[in-house]
C-alpha positions as CSV (number, residue, x, y, z in Angstrom):
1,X,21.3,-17.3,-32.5
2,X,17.7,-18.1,-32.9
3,X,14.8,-16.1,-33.7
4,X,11.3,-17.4,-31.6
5,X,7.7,-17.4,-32.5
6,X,7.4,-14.1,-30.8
7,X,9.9,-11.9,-32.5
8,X,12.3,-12.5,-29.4
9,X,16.0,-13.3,-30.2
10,X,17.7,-16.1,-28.7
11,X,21.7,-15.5,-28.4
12,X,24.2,-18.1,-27.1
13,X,28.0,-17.7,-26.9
14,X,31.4,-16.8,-25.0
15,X,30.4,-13.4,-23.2
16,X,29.7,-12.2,-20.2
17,X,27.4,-8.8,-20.4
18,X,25.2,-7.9,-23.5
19,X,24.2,-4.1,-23.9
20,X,25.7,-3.4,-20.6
21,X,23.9,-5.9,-18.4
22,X,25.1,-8.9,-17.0
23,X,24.4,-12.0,-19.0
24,X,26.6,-15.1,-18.8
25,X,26.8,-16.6,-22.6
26,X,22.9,-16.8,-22.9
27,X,20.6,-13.8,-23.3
28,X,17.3,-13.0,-25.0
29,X,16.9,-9.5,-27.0
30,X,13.3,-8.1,-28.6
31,X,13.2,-7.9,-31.8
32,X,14.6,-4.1,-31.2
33,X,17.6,-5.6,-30.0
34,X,17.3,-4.5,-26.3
35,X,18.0,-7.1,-23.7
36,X,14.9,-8.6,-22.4
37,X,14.9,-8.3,-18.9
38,X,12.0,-10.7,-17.7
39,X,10.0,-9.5,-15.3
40,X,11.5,-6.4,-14.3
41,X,10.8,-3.0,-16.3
42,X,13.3,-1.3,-17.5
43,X,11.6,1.9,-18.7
44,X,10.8,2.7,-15.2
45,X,14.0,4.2,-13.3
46,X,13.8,6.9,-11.2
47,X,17.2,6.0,-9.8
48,X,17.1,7.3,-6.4
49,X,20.9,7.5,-4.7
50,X,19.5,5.7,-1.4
51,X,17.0,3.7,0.2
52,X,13.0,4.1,-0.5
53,X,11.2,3.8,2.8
54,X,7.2,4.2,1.6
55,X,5.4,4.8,-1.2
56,X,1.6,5.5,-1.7
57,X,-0.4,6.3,-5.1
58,X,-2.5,9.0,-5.9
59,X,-5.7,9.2,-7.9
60,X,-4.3,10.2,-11.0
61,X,-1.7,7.2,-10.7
62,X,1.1,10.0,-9.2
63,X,3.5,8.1,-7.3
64,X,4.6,9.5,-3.5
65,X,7.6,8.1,-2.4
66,X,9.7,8.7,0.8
67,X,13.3,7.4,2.2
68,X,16.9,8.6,2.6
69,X,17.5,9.6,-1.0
70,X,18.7,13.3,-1.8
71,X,18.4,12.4,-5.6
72,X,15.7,11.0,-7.8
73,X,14.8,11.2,-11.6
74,X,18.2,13.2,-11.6
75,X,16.3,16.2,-9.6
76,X,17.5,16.9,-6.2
77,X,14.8,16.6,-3.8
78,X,15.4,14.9,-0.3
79,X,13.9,12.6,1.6
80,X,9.8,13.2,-0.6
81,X,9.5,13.4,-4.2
82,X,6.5,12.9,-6.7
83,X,6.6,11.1,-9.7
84,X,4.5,10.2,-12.5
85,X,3.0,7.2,-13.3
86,X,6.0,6.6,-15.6
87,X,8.7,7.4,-12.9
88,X,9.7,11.1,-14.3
89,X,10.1,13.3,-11.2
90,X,7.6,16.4,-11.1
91,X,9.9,19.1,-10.1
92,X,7.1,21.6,-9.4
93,X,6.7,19.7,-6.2
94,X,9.4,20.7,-3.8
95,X,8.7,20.2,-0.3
96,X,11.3,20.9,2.3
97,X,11.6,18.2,5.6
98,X,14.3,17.7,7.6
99,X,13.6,13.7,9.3
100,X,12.6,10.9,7.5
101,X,9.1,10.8,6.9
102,X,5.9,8.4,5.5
103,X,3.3,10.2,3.2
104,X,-0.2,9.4,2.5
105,X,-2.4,10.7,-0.3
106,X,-5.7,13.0,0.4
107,X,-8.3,13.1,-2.4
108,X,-8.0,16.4,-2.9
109,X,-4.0,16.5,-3.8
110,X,-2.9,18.0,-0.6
111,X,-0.2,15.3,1.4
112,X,0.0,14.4,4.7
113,X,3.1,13.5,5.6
114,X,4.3,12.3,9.4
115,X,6.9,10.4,11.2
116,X,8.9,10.9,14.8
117,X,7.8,13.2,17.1
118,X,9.9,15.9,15.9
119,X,9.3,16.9,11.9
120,X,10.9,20.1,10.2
121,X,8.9,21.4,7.1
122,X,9.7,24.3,5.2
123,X,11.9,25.4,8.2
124,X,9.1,24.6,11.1
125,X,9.3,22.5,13.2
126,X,5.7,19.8,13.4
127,X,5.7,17.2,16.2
128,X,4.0,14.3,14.4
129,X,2.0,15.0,11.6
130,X,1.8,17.7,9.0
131,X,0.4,18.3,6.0
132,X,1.2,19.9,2.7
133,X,-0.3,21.8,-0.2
134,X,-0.6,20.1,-3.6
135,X,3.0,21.7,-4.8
136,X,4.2,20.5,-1.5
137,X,4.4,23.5,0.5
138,X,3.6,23.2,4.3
139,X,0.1,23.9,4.8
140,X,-0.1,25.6,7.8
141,X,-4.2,25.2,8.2
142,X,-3.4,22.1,9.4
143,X,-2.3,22.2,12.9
144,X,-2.8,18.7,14.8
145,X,-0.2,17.9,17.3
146,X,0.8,14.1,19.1
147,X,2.8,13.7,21.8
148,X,4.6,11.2,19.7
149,X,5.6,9.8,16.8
150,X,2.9,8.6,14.1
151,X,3.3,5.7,12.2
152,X,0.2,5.3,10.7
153,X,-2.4,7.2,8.6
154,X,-5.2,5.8,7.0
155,X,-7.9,7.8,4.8
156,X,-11.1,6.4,4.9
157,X,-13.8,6.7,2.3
158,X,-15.8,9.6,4.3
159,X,-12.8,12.3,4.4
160,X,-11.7,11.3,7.8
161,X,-8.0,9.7,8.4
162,X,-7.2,7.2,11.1
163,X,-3.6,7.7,12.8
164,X,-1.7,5.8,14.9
165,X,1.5,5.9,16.8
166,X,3.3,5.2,20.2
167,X,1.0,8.7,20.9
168,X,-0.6,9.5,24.2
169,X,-2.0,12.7,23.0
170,X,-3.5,14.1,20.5
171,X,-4.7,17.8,19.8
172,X,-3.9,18.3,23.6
173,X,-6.4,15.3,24.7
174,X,-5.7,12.4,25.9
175,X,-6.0,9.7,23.1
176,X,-3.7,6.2,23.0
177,X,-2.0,5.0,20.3
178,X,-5.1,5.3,17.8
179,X,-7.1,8.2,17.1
180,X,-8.9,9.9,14.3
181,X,-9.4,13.2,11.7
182,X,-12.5,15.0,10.6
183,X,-12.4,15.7,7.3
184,X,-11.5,19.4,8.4
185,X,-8.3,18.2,9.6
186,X,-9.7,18.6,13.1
187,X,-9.6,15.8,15.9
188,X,-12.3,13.7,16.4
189,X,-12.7,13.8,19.8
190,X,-15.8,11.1,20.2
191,X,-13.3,8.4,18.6
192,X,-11.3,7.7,21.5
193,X,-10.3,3.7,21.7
194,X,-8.1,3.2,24.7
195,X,-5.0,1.1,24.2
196,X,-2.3,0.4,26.7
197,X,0.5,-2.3,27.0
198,X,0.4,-3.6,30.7
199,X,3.7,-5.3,31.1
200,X,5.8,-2.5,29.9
201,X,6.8,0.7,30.6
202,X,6.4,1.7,27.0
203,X,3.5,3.4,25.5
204,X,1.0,1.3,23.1
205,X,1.5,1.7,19.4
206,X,-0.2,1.4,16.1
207,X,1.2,1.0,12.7
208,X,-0.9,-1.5,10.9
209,X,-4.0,0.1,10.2
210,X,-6.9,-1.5,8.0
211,X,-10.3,-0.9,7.1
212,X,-13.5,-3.0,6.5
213,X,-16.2,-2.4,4.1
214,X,-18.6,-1.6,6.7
215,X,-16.7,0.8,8.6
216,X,-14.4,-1.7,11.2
217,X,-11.1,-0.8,11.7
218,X,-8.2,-3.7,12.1
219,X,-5.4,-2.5,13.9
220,X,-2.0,-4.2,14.6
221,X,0.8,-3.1,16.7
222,X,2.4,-3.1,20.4
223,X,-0.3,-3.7,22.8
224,X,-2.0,-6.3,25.2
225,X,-5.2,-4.3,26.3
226,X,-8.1,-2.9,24.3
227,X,-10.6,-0.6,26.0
228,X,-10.0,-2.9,29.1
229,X,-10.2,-6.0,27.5
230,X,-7.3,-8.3,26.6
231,X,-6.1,-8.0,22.9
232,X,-2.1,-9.4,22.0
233,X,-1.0,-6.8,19.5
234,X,-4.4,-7.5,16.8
235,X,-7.4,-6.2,17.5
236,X,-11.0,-5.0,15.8
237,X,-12.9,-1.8,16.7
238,X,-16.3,-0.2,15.7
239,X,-16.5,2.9,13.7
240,X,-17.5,4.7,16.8
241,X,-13.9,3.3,18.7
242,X,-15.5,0.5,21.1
243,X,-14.0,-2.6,20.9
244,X,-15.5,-5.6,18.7
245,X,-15.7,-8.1,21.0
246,X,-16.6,-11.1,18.5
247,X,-13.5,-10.7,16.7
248,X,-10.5,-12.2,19.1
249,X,-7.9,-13.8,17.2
250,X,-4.7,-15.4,18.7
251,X,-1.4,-14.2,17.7
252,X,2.2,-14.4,19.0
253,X,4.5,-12.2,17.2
254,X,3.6,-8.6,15.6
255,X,1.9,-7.8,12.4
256,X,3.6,-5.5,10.0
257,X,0.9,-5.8,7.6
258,X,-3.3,-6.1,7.1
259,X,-5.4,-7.1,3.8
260,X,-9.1,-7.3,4.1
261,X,-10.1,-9.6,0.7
262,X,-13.4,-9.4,-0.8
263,X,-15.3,-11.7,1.3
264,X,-14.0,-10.4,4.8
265,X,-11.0,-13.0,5.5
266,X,-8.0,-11.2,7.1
267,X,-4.2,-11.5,5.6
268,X,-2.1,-10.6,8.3
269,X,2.0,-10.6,7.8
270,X,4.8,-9.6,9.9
271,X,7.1,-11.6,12.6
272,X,5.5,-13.6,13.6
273,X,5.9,-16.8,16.1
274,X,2.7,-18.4,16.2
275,X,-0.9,-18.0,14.6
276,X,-4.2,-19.7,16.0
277,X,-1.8,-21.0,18.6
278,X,-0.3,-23.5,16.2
279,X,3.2,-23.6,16.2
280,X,3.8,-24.1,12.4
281,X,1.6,-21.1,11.4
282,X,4.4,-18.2,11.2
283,X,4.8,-14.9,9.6
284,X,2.1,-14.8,7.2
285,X,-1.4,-16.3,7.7
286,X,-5.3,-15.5,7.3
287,X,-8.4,-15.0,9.6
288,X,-12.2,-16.0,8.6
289,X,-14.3,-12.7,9.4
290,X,-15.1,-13.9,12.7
291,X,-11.6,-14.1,14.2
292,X,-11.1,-17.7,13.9
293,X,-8.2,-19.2,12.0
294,X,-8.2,-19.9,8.3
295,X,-6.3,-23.5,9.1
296,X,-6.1,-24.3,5.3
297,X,-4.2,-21.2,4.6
298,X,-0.8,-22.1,5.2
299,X,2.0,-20.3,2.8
300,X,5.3,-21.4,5.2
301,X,7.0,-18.3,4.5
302,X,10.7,-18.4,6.0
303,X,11.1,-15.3,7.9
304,X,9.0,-11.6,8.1
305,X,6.3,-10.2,5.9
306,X,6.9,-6.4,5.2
307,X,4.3,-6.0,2.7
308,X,0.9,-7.7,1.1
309,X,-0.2,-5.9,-2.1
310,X,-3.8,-7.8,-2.3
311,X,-5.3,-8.4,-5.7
312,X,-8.4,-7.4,-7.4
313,X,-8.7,-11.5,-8.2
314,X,-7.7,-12.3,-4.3
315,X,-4.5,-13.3,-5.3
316,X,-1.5,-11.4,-2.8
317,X,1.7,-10.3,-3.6
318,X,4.0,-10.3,-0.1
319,X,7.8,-8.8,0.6
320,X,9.9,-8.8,3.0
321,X,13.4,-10.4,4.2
322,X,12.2,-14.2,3.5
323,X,13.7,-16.5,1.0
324,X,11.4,-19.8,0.9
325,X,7.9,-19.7,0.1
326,X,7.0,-23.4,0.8
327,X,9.4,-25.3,-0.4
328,X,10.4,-23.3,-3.5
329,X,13.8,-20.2,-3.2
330,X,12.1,-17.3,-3.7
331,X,14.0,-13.8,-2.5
332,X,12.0,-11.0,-1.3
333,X,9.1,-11.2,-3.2
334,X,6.6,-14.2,-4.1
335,X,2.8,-14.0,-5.3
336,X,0.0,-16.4,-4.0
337,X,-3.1,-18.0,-4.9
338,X,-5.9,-17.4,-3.3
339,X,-5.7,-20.4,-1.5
340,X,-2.2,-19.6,-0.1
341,X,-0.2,-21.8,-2.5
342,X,2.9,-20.1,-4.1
343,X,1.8,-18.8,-7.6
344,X,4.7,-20.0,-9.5
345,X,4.6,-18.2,-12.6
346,X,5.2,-15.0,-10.3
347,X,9.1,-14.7,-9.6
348,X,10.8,-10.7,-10.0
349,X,13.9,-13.3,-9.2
350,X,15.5,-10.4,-7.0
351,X,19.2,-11.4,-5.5
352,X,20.4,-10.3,-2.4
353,X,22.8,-7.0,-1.6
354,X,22.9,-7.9,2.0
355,X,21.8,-10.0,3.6
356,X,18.3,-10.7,3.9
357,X,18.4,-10.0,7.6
358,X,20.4,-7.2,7.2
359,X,17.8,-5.3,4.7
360,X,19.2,-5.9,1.3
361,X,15.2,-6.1,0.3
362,X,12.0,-4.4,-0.6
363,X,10.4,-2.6,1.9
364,X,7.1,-1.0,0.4
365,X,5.8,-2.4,-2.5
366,X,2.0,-1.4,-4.3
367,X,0.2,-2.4,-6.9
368,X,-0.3,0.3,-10.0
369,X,-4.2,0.8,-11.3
370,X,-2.4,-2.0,-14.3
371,X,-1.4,-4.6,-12.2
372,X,2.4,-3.1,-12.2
373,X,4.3,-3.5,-8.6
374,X,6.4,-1.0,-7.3
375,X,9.3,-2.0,-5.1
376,X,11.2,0.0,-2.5
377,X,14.0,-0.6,-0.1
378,X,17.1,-0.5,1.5
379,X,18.9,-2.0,-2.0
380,X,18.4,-5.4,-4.1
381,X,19.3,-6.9,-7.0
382,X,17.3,-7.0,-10.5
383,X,17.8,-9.1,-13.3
384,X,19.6,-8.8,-15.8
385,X,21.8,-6.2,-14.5
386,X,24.1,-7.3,-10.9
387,X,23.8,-3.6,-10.2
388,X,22.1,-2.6,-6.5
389,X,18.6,-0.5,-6.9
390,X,16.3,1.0,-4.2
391,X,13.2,1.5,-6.6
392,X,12.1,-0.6,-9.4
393,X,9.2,-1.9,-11.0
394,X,7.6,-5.1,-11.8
395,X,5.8,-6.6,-14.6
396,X,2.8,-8.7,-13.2
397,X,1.5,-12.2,-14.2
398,X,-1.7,-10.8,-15.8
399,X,-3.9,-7.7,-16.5
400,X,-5.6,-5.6,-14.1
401,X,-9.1,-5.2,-15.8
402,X,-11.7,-2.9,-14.7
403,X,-15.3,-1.6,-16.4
404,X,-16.8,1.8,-15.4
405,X,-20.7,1.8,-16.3
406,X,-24.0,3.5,-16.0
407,X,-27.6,1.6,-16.3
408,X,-29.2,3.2,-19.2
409,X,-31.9,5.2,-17.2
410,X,-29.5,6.8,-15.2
411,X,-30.6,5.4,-12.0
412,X,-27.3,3.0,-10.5
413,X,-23.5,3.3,-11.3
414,X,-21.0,-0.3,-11.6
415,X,-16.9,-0.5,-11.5
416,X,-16.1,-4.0,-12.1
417,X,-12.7,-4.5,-10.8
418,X,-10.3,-7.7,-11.9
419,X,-7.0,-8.9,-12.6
420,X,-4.2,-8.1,-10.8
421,X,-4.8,-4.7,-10.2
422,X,-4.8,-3.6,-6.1
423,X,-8.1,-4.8,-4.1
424,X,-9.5,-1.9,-2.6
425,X,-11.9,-1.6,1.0
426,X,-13.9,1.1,-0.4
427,X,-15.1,3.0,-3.4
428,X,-16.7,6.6,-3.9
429,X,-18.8,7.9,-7.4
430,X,-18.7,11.6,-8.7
431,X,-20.1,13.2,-11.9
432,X,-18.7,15.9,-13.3
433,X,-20.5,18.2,-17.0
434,X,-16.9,18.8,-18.0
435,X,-14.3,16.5,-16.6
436,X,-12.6,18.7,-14.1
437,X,-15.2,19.7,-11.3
438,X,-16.8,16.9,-9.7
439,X,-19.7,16.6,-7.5
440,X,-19.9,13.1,-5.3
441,X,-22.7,11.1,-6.0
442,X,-22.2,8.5,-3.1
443,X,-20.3,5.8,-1.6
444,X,-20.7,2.2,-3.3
445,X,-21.8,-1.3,-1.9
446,X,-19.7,-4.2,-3.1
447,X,-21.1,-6.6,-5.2
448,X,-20.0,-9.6,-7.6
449,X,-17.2,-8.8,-8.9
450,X,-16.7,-4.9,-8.3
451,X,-18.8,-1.8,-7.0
452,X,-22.4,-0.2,-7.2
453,X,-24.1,2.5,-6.3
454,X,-28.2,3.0,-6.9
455,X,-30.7,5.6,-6.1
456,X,-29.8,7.8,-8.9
457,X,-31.1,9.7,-10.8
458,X,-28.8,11.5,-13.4
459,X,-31.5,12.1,-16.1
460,X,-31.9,10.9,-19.6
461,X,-30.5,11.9,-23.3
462,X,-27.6,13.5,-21.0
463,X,-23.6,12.9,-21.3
464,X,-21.2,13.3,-18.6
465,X,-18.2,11.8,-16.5
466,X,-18.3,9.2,-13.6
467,X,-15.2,8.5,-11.8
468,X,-15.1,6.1,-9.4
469,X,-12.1,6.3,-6.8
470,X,-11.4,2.9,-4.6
471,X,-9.1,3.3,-1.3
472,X,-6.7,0.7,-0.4
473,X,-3.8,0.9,2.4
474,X,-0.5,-0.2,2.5
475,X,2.0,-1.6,4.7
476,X,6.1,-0.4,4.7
477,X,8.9,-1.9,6.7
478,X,12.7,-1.0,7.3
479,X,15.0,-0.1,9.6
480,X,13.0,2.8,10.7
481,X,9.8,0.3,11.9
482,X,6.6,-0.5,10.3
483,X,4.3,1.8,9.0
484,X,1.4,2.3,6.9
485,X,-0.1,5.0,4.4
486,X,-3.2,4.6,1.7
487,X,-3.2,4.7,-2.0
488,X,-6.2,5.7,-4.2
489,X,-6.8,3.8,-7.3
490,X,-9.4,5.9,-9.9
491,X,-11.5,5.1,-13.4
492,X,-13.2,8.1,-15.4
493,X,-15.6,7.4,-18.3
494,X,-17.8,9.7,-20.5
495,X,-21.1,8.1,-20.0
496,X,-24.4,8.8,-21.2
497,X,-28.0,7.5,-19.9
498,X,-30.4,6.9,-22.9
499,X,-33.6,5.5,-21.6
């Protein structure tokens, strides 16, 4: 035995397993004599009796997750449960759904929730898309009807939600694959992007769904025409639907998965064959702003991309069935530097259940407001134990490091965002006198290093709270197909303008 600089006991001998988990005759303890697990947590275990399909944050750090469990945090609750941020399951949530579903987030605690074409909720039956009441009752306000399944639903920073799906229509119009919410729940009819796959019989579809600062949309999916132009499965469109015609990138393969960084480059990850038409650009690569390929980006991942959980410091965490990064074994999961290098001080050193092509890995995986990564999936193995999971959580590299702050006179608002907490596309301000009701004050510009928002004028000698809530989306994969939902990542402070 030896005791290290940091408290941390060092134990070396003939055994096999120390306080239950599997550890083959070395092992390191804390100085409270629990077994150091390395990189995984092990105060966060919801322990869900199957696979996790999706999960998706909410403002307050509440954790959505979906999948094929009828059990989780020891509370029976099928198929949709909510956590906390610590993994305890709220059982005053209680929804009722009879499919397998994704869920996404709306800022004001109600859930949408969708899947195939046919969804039972609270003993109705939705085609689609549905949505639910903060304590997860149906809401039946919401009535928008596809024609299909969705596999994709996006909030964006205005209220309104992008969807997608191998749809046709939507709200009894016609609408392709892509179409878009009011904030009312209504459908947008003026948003109306026409995509169509020529040489099949099948219908387009959407699942990969991204947004840009200034309002683009990057979607990814099953298609080879855009508004009657030629786009292979990646495409960019306008705000008001019509097709960006600048942006044209070449891809072979389809995209499971879309981070927009900080300065506009595009992560894209997925299977795929070919990127920029060079054959040894596969399954995960990056696109300059304009469309053209980002040659010097070239991670070599062996085999599909499920997931990228982007960085507030540009660095991106990726899962999915691989198991090389470059040249160097990594299972499932692997963070890299901006520059597309493998980070190597990152490594959750999962081991396989199945096989990886089998889905023995993480499907879903999103980054906590502190830099934390939760991991979903069909099952995998975490250190120290040999035991199979379908939900964990990782510790990151670094912190996530954030500053909320108002300009003494009042008149502009900053969030400086770092560290590995999640990148988001967009960021909104609201004030509230006592913490609970809160008025928006705007929609911030990007600048060096975080958010701002000017114009204000919130008067002097007065104290109150800003929050500032930052959107990000995020991609699942998994035997039931790709998907994606959005998370919202928030900050409050008590501030005060003196001047």
């Amino acid at each position: 035995m030896r005791i290290q600089g940091d408290g941390r006991i060092l134990l070396g001998g003939d055994f096999t397993h120390v306080n239950g988990w599997a550890r083959n005759r070395i092992a390191r303890l804390f100085a409270n004599g629990k077994i150091d697990a390395g990189p995984i947590d092990l105060g966060f275990n919801p322990a869900p009796n199957q696979a996790v399909d999706t999960l998706a944050l909410q403002g307050d750090g509440r954790i959505l997750v979906t999948g094929r469990f009828g059990i989780i945090g020891g509370w029976s609750q099928p198929r949709i449960a909510r956590l906390t941020s610590s993994g305890v399951a709220e059982t005053s949530f209680t929804p009722s759904v009879g499919s397998h579903i994704a869920a996404t987030p709306q800022s004001d605690g109600r859930v949408l929730i969708y899947g195939n074409s046919g969804l039972w909720v609270d003993g109705y039956s939705k085609v689609g898309i549905a949505r639910l009441l903060p304590n997860g009752r149906l809401d039946s306000s919401f009535d928008v009807a596809t024609d299909g399944g969705v596999k994709a639903v996006v909030s964006q920073a205005d209220g309104s939600t992008l969807i997608g799906g191998p749809f046709t229509q939507v709200g009894g119009r016609r609408h392709t694959a892509l179409a878009r919410l009011n904030p009312d729940g209504t459908v947008d009819h003026t948003f109306n992007p026409s995509l169509i796959f020529t040489t099949s019989t099948g219908n387009a579809q959407v699942w990969a769904i991204a947004t840009q600062e200034d309002g683009k949309i990057l979607i990814g999916g099953w298609f080879d025409e855009v508004n009657g132009e030629s786009r292979i499965n990646f495409a960019r469109v306008h705000p008001d639907g019509t097709l960006d015609r600048e942006f044209n990138p070449s891809i072979q393969g389809n995209i499971h998965s879309i981070a927009v960084q900080a300065d506009g480059r595009v992560i894209v990850g997925g299977q795929i064959y070919r990127l920029g038409g060079l054959a040894d650009r596969s399954n995960l690569g990056r696109f300059n702003a304009d469309g053209t390929l980002d040659a010097e980006f070239n991670p070599r991942v062996a085999s599909g991309v499920d997931f990228i959980a982007l960085q507030a410091d540009g660095r991106a965490v990726i899962g999915g069935p691989f198991y090389r990064v470059g040249d160097q074994v990594r299972f499932y999961l692997a963070k890299l530097n901006v520059d597309g290098t493998l980070d190597g001080s990152f490594d959750a050193k999962l081991g396989p259940y199945y096989s990886a092509h089998d889905g023995g890995n993480p499907y879903t995986g999103v980054l906590q407001a502190d830099g934390r990564l939760l991991i979903g999936g069909m099952g995998f193995r975490t250190p120290p134990s040999s035991d199979v999971t379908y939900f964990a959580r990782v510790f990151n590299t670094g912190p996530a490091t954030e500053d909320l702050s108002l300009e003494p006179t009042g008149s502009s608002v900053t969030w400086r965002r770092g560290g590995t907490g999640p990148e988001v596309s967009s960021v909104t301000f609201d004030v509230s006198a006592d913490g609970v009701n809160f008025t928006p004050l705007g929609r911030a510009t990007r600048v060096e290093g975080g958010w701002r928002l000017d114009g204000l004028g919130l008067g002097q000698g007065r104290r109150f709270y800003i929050r500032a809530r930052g959107l990000f989306a995020s991609s699942h994969g998994g035997r039931f197909g790709s998907k994606t939902s959005s998370s919202f990542v928030e900050s409050v402070r008590v501030v005060e303008a003196t001047n």
